[in-house]
C-alpha positions as CSV (number, residue, x, y, z in Angstrom):
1,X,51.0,-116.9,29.0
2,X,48.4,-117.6,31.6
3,X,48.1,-114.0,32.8
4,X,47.5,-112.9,29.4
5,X,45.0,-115.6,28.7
6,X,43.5,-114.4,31.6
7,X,43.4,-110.8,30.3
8,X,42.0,-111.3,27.6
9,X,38.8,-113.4,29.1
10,X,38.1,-110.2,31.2
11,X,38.0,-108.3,28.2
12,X,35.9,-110.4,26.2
13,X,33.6,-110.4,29.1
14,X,33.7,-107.2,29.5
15,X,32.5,-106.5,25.8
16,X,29.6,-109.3,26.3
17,X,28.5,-106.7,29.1
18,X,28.7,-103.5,27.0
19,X,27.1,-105.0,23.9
20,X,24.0,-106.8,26.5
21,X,23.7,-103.2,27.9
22,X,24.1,-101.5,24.6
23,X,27.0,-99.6,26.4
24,X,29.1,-97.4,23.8
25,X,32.3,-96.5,26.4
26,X,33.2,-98.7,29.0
27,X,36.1,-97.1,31.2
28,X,37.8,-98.8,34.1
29,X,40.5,-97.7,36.5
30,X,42.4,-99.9,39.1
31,X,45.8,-98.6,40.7
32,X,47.8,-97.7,37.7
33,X,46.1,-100.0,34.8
34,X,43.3,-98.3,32.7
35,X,41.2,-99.9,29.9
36,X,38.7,-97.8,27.9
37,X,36.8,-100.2,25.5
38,X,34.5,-97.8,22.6
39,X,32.4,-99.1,20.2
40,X,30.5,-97.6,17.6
41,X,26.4,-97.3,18.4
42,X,24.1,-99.5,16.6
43,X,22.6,-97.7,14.1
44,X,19.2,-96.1,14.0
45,X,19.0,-96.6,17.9
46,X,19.3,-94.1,20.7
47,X,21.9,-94.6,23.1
48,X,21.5,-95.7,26.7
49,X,24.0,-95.2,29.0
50,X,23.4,-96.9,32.5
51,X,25.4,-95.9,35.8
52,X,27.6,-98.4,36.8
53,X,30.7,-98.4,40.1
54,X,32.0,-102.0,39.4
55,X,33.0,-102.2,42.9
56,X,29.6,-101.9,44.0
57,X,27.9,-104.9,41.5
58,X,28.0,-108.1,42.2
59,X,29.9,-110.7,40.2
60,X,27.9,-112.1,37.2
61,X,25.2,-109.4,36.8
62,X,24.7,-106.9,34.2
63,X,23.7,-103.5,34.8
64,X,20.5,-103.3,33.4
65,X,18.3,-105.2,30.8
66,X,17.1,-103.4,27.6
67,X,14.7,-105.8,27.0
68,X,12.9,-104.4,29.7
69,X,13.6,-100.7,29.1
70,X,12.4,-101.3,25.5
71,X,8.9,-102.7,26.7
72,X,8.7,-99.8,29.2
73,X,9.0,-97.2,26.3
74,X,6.3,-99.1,24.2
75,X,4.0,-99.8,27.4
76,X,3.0,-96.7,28.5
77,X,1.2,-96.9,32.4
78,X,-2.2,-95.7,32.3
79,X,-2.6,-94.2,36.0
80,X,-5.8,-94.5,37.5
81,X,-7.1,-90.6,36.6
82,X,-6.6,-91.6,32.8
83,X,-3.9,-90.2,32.5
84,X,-0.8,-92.1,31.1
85,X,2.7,-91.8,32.4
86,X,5.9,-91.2,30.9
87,X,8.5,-93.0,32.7
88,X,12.4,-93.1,33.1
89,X,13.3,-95.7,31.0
90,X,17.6,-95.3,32.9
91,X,18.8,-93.9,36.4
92,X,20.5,-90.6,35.8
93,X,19.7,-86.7,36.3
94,X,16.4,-85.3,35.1
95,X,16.8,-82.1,33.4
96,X,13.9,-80.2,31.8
97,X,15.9,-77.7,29.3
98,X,18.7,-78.5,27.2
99,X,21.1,-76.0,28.2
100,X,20.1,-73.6,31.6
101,X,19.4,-70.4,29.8
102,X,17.2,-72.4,27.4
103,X,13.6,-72.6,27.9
104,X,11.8,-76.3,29.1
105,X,10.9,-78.7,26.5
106,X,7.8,-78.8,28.0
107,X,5.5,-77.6,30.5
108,X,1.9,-78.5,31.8
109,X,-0.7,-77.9,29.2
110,X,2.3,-78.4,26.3
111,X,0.8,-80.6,23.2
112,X,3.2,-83.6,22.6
113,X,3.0,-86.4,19.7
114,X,4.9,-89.8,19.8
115,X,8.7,-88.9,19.3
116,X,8.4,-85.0,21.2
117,X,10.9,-84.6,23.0
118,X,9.8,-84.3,26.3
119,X,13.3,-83.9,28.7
120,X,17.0,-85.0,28.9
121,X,18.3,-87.5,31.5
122,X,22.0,-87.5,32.0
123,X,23.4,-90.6,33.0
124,X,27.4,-91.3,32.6
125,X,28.1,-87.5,31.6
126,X,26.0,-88.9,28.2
127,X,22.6,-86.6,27.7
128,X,19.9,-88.9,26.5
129,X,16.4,-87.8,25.0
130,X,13.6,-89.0,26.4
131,X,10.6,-89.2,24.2
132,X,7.0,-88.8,24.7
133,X,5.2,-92.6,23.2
134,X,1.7,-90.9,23.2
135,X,-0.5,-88.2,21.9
136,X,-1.6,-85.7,24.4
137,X,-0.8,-82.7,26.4
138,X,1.7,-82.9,29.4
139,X,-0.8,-83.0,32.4
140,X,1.3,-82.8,34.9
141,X,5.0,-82.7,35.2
142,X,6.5,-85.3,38.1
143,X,10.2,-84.1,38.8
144,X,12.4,-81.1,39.0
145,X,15.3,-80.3,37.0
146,X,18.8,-81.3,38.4
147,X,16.6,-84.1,40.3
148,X,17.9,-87.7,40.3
149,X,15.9,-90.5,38.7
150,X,15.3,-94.1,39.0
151,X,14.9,-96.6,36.2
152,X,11.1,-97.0,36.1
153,X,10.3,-93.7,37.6
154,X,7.0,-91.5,36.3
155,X,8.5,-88.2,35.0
156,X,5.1,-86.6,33.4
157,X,1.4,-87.5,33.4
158,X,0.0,-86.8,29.6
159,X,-3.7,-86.8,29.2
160,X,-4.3,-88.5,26.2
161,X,-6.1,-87.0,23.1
């Protein structure tokens, strides 16, 4: 009975860590055991996946903190040219069409409102949208598609209207 007790303490923890990180899938692989933990998305929220090898974070530590993401989104960094900067709000793969033969959501001199649409980052095979949270047009575009992004990390410059 011990071992199972103990089972079921990693699991629990393991669902305090997915509903922290707002995680939908958790899948993880040792030897021959599996365990893939799914829960629905909260509703009326957009989905954040966050990279994650558990062999690589340390014991006690979550994988990233959506309070902060969530102030990043609604903070937007004025640079010091005036401009403001839409940032990576997760790590994952910047990618600046939604399919390769499509065209780019946006491109320097493109007019964007709160809510455009501005790229896709791809983080845990999941494609999230990234958002534009000002009125402007796209001054300057940061990144390259297929480039790999950090949490934090300007994408576009949008001169504000």
């Amino acid at each position: 009975m011990g071992q199972r007790d103990t089972d079921f303490r990693k699991i629990r923890k393991l669902i305090k860590i997915m509903q922290e990180n707002e995680l939908v899938e958790v899948e993880i692989k040792h030897g021959d055991e599996k365990i893939l933990l799914k829960r629905s998305p909260p509703p009326q929220q957009t989905i954040t996946s966050v990279p994650m090898n558990i062999s690589e974070v340390p014991a006690g530590t979550g994988a990233a903190q959506p309070d902060i993401a969530q102030e990043l989104a609604e903070q937007p960094e004025k640079t010091d040219d005036g401009l403001i900067e839409i940032i990576s709000p997760i790590v994952g793969t910047f990618y600046a069409t939604p399919s390769p033969d499509s065209e780019a959501f946006v491109e320097v001199g493109t007019q964007v409102e709160p809510q455009t649409v501005v790229c896709i980052i791809e983080a845990m095979k999941v494609m999230n949208e990234i958002k534009s949270d000002v009125s402007g047009s796209i001054a300057e575009i940061l990144v390259t598609s297929g480039q790999a992004v950090e949490y934090g990390q300007p994408l576009f410059k949008v001169k504000p209207n």
